[in-house]
C-alpha positions as CSV (number, residue, x, y, z in Angstrom):
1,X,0.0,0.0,0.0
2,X,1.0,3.3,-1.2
3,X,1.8,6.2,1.7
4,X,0.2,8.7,-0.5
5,X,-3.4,8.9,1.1
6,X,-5.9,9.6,-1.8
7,X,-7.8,13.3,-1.6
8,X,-11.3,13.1,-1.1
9,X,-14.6,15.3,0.1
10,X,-15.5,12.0,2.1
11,X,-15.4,11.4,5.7
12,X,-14.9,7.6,7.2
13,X,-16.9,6.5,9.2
14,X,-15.7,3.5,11.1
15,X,-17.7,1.3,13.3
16,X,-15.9,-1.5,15.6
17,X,-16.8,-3.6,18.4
18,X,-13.9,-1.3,20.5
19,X,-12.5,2.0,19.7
20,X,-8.8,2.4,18.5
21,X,-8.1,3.2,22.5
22,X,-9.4,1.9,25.9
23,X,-9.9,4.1,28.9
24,X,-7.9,3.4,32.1
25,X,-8.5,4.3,35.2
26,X,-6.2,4.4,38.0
27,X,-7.6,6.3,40.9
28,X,-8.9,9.6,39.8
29,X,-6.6,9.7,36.5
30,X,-8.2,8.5,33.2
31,X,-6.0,7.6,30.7
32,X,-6.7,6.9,27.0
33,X,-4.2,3.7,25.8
34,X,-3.7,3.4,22.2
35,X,-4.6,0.1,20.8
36,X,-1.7,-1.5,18.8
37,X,-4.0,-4.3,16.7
38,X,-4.0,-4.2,12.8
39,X,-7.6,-2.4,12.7
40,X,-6.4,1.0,15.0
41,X,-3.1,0.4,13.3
42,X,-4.2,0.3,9.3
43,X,-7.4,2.5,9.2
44,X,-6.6,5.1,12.1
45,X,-4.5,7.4,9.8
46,X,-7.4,7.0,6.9
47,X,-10.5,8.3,9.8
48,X,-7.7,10.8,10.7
49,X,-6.8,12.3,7.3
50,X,-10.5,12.5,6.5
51,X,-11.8,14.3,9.1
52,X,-13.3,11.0,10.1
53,X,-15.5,9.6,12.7
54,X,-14.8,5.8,14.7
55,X,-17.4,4.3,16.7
56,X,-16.9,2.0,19.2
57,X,-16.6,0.7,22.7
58,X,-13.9,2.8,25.1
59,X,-13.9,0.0,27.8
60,X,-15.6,-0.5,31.1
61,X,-16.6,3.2,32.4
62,X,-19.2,2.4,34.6
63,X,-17.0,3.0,37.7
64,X,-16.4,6.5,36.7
65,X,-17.6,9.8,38.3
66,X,-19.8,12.5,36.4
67,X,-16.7,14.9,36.5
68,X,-14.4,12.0,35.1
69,X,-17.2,11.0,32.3
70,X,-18.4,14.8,31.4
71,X,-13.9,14.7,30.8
72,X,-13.6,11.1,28.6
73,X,-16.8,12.8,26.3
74,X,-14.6,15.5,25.6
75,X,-11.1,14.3,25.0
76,X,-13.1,10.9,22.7
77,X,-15.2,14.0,21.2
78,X,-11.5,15.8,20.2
79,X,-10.5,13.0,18.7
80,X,-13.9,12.6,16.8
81,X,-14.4,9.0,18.5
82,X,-18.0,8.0,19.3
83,X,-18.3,6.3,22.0
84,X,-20.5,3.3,22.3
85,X,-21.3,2.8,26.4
86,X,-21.9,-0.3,27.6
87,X,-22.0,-2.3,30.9
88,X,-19.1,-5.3,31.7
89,X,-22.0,-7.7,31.5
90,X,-23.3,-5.9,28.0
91,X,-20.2,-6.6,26.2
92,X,-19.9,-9.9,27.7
93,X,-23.1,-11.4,26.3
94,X,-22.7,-9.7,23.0
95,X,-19.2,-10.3,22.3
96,X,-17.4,-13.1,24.5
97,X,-20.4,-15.0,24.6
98,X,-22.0,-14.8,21.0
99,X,-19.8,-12.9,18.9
100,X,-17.2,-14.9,20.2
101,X,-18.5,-17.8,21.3
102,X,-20.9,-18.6,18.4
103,X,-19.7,-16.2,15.7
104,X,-16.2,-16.2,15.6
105,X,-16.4,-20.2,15.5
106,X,-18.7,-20.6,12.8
107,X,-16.5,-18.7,10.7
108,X,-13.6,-20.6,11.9
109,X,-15.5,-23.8,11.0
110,X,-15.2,-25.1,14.5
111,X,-18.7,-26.2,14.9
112,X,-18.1,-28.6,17.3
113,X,-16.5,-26.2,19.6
114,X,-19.7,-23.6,20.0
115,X,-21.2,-24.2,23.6
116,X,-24.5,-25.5,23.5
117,X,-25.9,-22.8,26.6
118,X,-23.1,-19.8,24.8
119,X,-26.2,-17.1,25.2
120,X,-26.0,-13.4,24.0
121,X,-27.9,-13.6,21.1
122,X,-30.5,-11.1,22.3
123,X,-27.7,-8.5,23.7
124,X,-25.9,-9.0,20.4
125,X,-29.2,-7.4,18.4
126,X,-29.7,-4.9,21.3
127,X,-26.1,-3.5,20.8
128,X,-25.9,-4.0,17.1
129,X,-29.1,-1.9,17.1
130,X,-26.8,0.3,19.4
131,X,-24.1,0.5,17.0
132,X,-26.6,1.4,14.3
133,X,-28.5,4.3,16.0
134,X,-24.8,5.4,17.0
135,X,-24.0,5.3,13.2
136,X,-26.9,6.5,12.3
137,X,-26.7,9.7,14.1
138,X,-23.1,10.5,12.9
139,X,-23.5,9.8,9.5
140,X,-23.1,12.7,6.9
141,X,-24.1,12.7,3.3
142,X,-21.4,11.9,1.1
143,X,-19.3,9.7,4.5
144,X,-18.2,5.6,3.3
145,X,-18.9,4.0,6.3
146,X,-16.7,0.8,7.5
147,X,-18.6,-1.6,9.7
148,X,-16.0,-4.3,10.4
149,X,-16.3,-7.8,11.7
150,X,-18.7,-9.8,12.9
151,X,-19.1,-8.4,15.8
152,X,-21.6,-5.8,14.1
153,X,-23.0,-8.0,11.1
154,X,-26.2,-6.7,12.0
155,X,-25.8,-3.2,12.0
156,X,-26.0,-2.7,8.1
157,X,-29.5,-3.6,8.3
């Protein structure tokens, strides 16, 4: 791939189970820890260089104050992430449990390996539909929009 990044009039809109950062928190201090996986690492520059807009899930904040959360909103908001908020037990049942669980071993052809009790198919609609709204809301005329994995196969629709 080329390191000349094409010129365009289009935002990219990216929408993945996590964003390309998790939040940290270590007694009051909330830190923001760039993920190093291929996704953040080959399509951050791209959301960057177009003005772009990612969507996903910072990490657990539930635990945080209002202070700390009004703060996360807007450094993410800075760095035109959209957060996608969800609870420990949320992202369990939607990603470890199905995504993961079911999903990802389908796809892997390792039938015999999916749980029979793996769960999470109704918190994988309720935070696709999550997603979607979320997408839904940033979207701008004219944006290509990048809904990876299958995480989020039902956002599209």
């Amino acid at each position: 791939m080329s390191d000349v990044m094409p010129v365009t009039a289009s935002r990219l809109l990216i929408a993945s189970s996590r964003l390309p950062l998790t939040v940290r928190v270590s007694g009051e201090q909330v830190r923001l820890v760039h993920a190093g996986g291929g996704l953040a690492t080959g399509l951050r520059r791209w959301q960057e260089e177009s003005r772009g807009v990612w969507i996903g899930w910072p990490g657990d904040v539930s635990h945080l104050t209002a202070e700390q959360r009004a703060s996360l909103d807007a450094r993410l908001a800075r760095r035109h992430l959209v957060p996608v908020f969800l609870t420990p037990d949320q992202f369990d049942r939607y990603d470890d449990r199905f995504a993961s669980g079911v999903l990802s071993r389908v796809f892997d052809r390792q039938i015999d390996r999916v749980p029979p009790d793996a769960g999470g198919w109704d918190a994988y609609r309720q935070v696709n539909q999550r997603f979607a709204d979320t997408i839904v809301a940033a979207y701008t005329p004219g944006d290509v929009i990048w809904i990876h994995d299958y995480q989020l196969l039902l956002a599209p629709a």
